[in-house]
C-alpha positions as CSV (number, residue, x, y, z in Angstrom):
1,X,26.1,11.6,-16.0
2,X,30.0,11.8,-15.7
3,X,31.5,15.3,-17.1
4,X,33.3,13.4,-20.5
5,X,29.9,11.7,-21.4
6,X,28.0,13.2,-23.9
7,X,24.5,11.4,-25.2
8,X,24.9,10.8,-28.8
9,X,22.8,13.6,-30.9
10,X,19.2,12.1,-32.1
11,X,18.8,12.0,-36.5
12,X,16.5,14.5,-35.7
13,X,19.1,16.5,-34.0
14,X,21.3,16.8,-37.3
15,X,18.3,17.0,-39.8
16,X,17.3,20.4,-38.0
17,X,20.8,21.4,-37.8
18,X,21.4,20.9,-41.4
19,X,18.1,22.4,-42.5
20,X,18.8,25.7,-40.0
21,X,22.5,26.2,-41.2
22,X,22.4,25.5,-45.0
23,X,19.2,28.2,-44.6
24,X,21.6,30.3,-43.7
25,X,24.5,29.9,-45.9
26,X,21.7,30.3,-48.5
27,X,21.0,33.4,-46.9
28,X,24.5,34.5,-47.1
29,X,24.6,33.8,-50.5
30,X,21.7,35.7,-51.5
31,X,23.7,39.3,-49.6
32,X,26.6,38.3,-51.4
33,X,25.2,38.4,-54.9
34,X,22.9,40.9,-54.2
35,X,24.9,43.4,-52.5
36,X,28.6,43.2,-53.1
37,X,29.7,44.9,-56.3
38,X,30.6,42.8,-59.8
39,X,33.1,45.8,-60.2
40,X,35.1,43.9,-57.9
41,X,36.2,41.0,-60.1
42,X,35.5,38.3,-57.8
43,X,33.7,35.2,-59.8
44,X,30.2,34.5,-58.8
45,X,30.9,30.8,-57.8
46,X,33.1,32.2,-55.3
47,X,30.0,33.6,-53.2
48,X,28.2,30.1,-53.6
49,X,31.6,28.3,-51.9
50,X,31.6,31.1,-49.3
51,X,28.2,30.1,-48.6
52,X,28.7,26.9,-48.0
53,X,32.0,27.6,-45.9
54,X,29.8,29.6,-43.4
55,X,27.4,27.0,-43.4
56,X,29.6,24.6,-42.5
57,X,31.9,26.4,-39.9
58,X,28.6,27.7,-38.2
59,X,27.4,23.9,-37.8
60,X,30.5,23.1,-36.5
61,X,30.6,25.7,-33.6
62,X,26.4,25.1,-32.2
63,X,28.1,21.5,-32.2
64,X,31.0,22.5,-30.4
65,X,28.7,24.1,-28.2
66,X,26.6,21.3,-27.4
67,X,29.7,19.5,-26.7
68,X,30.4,21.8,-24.0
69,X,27.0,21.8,-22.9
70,X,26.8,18.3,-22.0
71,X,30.9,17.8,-20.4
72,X,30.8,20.5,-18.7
73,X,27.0,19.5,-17.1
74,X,25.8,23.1,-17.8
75,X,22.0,22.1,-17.8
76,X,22.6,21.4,-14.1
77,X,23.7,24.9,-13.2
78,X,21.5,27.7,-11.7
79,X,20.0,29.9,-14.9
80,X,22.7,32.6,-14.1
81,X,25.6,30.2,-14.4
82,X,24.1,28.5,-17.6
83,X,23.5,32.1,-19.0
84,X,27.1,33.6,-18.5
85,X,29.1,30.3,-19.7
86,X,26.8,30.5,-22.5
87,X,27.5,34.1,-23.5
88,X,31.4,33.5,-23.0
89,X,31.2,30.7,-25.1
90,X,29.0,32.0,-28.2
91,X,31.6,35.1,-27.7
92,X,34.3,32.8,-28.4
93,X,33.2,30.8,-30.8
94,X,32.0,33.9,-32.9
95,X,35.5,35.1,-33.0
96,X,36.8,31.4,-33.5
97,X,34.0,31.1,-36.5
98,X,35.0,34.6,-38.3
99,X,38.9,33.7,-38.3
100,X,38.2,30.2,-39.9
101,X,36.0,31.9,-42.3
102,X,38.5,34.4,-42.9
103,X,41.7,32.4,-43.1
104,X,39.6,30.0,-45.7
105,X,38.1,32.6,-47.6
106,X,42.4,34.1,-47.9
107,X,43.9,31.0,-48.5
108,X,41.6,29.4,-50.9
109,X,39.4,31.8,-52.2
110,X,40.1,34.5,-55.4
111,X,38.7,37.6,-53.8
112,X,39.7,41.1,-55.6
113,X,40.5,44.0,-53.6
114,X,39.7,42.7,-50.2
115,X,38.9,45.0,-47.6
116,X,41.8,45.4,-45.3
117,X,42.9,47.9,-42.2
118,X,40.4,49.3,-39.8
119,X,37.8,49.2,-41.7
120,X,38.1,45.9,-42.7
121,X,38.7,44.9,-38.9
122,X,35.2,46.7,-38.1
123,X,33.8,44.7,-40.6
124,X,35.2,41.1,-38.9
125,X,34.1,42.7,-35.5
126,X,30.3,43.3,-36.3
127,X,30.2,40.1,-38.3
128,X,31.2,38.4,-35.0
129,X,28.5,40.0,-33.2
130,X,26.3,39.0,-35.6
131,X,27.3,35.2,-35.3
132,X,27.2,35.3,-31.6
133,X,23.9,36.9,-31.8
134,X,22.9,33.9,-33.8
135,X,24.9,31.2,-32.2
136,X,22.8,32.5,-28.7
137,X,19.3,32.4,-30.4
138,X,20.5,28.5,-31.2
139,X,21.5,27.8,-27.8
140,X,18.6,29.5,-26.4
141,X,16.4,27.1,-28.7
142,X,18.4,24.2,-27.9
143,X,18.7,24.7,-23.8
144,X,15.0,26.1,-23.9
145,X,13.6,22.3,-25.5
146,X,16.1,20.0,-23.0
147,X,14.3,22.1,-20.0
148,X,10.2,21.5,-22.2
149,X,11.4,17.8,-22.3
150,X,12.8,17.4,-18.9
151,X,9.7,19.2,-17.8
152,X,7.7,16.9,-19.5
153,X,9.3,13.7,-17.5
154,X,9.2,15.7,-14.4
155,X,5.6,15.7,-15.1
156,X,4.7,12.4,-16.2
157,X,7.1,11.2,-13.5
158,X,5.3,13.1,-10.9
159,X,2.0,11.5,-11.8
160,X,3.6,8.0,-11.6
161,X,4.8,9.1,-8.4
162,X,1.3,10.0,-7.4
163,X,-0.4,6.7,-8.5
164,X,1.6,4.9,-6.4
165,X,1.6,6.4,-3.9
166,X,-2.3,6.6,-3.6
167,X,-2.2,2.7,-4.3
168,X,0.6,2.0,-1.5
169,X,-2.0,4.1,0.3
170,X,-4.8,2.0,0.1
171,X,-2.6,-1.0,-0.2
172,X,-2.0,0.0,3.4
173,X,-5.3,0.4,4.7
174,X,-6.4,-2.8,3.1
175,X,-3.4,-4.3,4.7
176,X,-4.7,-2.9,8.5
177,X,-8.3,-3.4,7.8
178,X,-8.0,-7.6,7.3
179,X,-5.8,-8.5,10.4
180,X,-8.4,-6.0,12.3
181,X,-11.5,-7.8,10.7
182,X,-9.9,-11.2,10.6
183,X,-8.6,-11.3,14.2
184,X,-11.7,-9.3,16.3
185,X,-14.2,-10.5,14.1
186,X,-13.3,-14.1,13.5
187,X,-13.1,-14.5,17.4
188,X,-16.5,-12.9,17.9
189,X,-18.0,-15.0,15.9
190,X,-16.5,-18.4,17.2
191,X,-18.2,-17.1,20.3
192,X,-21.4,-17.5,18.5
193,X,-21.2,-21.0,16.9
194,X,-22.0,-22.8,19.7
195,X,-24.7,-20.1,21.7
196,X,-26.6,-18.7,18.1
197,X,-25.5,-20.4,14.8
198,X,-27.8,-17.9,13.2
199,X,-26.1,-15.1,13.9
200,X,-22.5,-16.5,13.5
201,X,-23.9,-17.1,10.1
202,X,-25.0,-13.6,9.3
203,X,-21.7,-12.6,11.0
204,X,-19.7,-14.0,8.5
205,X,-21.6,-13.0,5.4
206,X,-20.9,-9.0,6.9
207,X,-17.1,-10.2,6.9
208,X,-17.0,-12.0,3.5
209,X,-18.3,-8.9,2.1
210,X,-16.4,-6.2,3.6
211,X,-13.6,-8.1,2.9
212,X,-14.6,-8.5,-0.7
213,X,-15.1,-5.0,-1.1
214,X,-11.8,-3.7,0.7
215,X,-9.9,-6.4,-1.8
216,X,-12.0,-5.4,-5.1
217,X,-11.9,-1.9,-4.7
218,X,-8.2,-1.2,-3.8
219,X,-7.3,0.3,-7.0
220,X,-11.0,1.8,-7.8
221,X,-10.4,5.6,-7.3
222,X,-14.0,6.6,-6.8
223,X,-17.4,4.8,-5.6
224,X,-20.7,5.5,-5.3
225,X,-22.0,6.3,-1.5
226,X,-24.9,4.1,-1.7
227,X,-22.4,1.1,-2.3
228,X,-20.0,3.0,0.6
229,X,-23.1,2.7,3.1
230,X,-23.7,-1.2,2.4
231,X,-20.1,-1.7,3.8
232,X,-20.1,0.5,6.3
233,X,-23.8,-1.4,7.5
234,X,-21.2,-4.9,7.6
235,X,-18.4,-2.9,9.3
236,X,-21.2,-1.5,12.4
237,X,-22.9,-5.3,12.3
238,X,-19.7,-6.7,13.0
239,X,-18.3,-3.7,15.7
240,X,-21.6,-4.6,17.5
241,X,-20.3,-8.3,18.1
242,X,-17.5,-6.9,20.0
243,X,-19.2,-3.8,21.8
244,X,-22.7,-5.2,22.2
245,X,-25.2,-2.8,23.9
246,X,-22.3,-0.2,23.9
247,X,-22.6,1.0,20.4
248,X,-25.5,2.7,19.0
249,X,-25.7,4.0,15.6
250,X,-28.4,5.5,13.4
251,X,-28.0,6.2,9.8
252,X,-29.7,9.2,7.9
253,X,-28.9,9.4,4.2
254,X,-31.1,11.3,1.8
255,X,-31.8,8.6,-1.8
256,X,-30.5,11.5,-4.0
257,X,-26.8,11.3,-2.7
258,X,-26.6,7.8,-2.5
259,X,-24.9,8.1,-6.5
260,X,-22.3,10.7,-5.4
261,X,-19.1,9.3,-6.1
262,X,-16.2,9.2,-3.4
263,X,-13.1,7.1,-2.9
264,X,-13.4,4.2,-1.2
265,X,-13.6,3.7,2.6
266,X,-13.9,7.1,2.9
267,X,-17.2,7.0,5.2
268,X,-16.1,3.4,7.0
269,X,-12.6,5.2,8.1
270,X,-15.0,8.3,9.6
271,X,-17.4,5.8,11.6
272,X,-14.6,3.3,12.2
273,X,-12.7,6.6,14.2
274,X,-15.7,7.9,15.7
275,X,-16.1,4.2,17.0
276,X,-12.5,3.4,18.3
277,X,-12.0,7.2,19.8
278,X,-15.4,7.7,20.6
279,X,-17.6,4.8,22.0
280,X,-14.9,2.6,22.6
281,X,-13.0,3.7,25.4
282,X,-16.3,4.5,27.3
283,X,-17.4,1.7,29.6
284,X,-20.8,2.8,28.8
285,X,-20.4,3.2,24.9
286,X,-22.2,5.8,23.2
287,X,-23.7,6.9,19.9
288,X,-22.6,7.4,16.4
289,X,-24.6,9.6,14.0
290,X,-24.0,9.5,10.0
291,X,-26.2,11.8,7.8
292,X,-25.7,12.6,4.3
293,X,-27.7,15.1,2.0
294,X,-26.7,17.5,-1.2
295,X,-27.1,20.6,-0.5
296,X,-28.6,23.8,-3.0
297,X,-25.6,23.4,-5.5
298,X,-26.1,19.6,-5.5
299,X,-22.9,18.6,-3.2
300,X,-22.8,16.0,-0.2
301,X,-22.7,17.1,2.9
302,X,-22.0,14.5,5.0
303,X,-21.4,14.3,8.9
304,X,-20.0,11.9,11.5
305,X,-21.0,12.3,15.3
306,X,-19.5,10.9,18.0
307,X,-19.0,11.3,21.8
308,X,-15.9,13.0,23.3
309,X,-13.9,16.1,22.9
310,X,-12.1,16.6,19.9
311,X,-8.5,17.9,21.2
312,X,-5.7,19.2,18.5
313,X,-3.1,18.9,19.5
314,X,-3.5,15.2,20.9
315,X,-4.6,14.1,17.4
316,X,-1.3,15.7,16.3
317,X,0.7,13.7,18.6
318,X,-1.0,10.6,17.7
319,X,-0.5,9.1,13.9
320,X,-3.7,10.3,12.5
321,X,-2.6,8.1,9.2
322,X,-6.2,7.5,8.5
323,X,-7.4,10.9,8.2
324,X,-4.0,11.8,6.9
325,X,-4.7,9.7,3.8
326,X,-8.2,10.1,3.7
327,X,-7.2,14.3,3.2
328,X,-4.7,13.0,0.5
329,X,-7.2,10.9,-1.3
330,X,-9.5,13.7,-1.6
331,X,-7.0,16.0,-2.6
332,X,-6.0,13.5,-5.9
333,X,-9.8,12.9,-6.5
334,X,-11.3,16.3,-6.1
335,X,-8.6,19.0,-5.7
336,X,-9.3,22.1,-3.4
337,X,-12.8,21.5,-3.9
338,X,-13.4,18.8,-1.4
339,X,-13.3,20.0,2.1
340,X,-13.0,17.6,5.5
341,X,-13.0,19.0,9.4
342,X,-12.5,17.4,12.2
343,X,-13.6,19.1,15.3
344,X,-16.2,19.9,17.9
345,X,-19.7,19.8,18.1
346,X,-21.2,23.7,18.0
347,X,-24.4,22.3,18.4
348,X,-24.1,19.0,21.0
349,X,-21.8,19.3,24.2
350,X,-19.3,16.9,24.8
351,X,-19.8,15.6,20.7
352,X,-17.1,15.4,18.2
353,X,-18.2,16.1,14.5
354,X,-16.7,15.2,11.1
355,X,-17.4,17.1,8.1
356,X,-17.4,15.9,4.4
357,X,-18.6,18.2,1.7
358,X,-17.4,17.1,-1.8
359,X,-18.5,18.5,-5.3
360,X,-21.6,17.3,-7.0
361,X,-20.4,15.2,-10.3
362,X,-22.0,15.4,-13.9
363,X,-24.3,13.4,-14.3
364,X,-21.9,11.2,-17.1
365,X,-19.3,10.9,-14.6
366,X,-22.0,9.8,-12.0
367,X,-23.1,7.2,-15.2
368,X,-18.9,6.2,-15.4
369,X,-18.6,6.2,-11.4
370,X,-22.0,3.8,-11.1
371,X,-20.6,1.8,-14.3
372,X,-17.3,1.3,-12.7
373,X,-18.3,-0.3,-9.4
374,X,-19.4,-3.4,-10.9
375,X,-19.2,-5.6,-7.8
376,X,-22.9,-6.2,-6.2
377,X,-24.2,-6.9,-2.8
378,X,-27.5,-8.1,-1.5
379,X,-27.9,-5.4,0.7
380,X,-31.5,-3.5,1.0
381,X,-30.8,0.1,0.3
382,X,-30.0,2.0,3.1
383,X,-32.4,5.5,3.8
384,X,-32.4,6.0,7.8
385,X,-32.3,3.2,10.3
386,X,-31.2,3.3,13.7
387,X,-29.8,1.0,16.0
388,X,-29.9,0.3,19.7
């Protein structure tokens, strides 16, 4: 906003402006009549014009002030800044306001015996005070709802901000997981066409249907494990084409946390790292272990092991945009209640384990969670099963 633009007051803005200052030439009016002497001649209609005068010349300064609000870009300035060119200018436009009252009330007014001399001037002096008193509580009411509202679209602004940046997210990792899929596993299962048509077949029913999922489920915030564990049964089918004999995997989930929601890909980015850091690089492969259970409270636990060494400060060299997101995505879905580790195996030498302990839902956000994730497989449900 450039310093001469001013945004043009709201009809609300001048309703309450109205309604506050004729309140208080009312006001006025009522002290005038009730405490200033009849002996002093002065016609009763004169109090009611006086009123109105004060009502009027008051409006006419908060106006002023607003003006000076908005050229002079005071709402930008640090609170101390604001507060003293506030208090100079209700100062000012006190006095300003008592010597047009004044000079209106002399020139056009019939008063009898008007005060005059010091202890008239007294008079003009506290009456200032008064109306910078006043003129503060309005630009203390006026500054204090621009800094609610602009909180308000900070806010909503903040949330929009949020939204899209968990969808760019898992725009993202939709966008990495096809070419992976789509290259590796497309290749691995024109190997098979020709050698076992059967199980090119099956291999491209576990890629239609990760796909599917990763495309239906980019915008879903949370899904149930049970329907997380079908996918991540395609996603180790289809990692055995390409590693064979090298990768073994065995699967222990207890039935009861199968309806724990989570957001999506959550468990396939945990096996698919445990896989590519893991068992990959090793000419002889390895193992990857998933179990999931609820605890005494009713929360998952869930755990990923894998062989190798977890090492910190190499996984902060490298990216780590996967588990950067994935900490992200919990955050927005649980807050600080979710909890995820990544490190060694206290347990197993030479094992790294990942840790996954989110909050147990109510059951009718478990109903909305299961409700929500209308897409269906074929799959069998998954208990324990291992592979070698």
């Amino acid at each position: 906003m450039s310093p001469l633009s001013v945004p043009k007051p709201s009809r609300s803005y001048w309703g309450m402006q109205v309604v506050a200052w004729t309140l208080y030439g009312v006001f006025n009016i009522v002290l005038f009549r009730a405490f200033v002497p009849k002996s002093t001649g002065t016609p009763t209609w004169v109090f009611d014009v006086m009123g109105f005068i004060i009502a009027a010349t008051t409006m006419g300064a908060s106006h002023l002030l607003r003006q000076l609000i908005w050229r002079g870009q005071w709402l930008a300035k640090p609170p101390l800044a604001l507060l003293g060119r506030l208090l100079l200018a209700n100062a000012l436009l006190a006095v300003g306001c008592v010597v047009v009252i004044g000079l209106t009330s002399a020139l056009g007014l019939p008063f009898q015996n008007a005060n005059r001399g010091p202890q008239g001037w007294a008079a003009q002096l506290g009456y200032s005070l008064n109306l910078a008193i006043l003129l503060s509580l309005w630009a203390a009411a006026y500054v204090g709802w621009h800094y609610l509202q602009r909180s308000r679209r900070a806010e909503i602004e903040k949330w929009r901000l949020t939204a899209a940046v968990r969808e760019a997210e898992l725009n993202t990792l939709r966008a990495q997981l096809n070419p992976h899929f789509l290259f590796n596993g497309l290749n691995n299962i024109r190997g098979l066409v020709g050698e076992d048509p059967e199980r090119a077949r099956q291999a491209l029913a576990h890629l239609a249907e990760l796909l599917r999922y990763v495309m239906q489920h980019a915008a879903t915030p949370l899904v149930p494990l049970g329907q997380e564990l079908e996918i991540v049964a395609d996603y180790l089918a289809l990692e055995g084409l390409q590693l064979e004999d090298r990768l073994q995997y065995a699967l222990d989930v207890d039935p009861a946390a199968r309806a724990v929601p989570l957001p999506p890909l959550t468990v396939q980015l945990l096996v698919e790292n445990a896989i590519k850091h893991g068992v990959a690089p090793r000419p002889a492969g390895g193992s990857v272990a998933l179990t999931a259970q609820l605890d005494a409270a009713g929360w998952l636990c869930l755990a990923v092991r894998s062989p190798g060494r977890y090492a910190p400060a190499a996984a902060e060299a490298s990216s780590g945009l996967g588990l950067r997101g994935l900490r992200e995505r919990l955050t927005q879905a649980f807050g600080p209640a979710a909890t995820f580790a990544l490190a060694n195996d206290p347990a197993a030498a030479d094992t790294v384990l990942a840790t996954l302990r989110l909050p147990a839902p109510s059951p009718a956000s478990t109903a909305e969670v299961l409700d929500a994730a209308t897409p269906t497989f074929t799959h069998s449900p998954i208990h324990s099963f291992t592979h070698r």
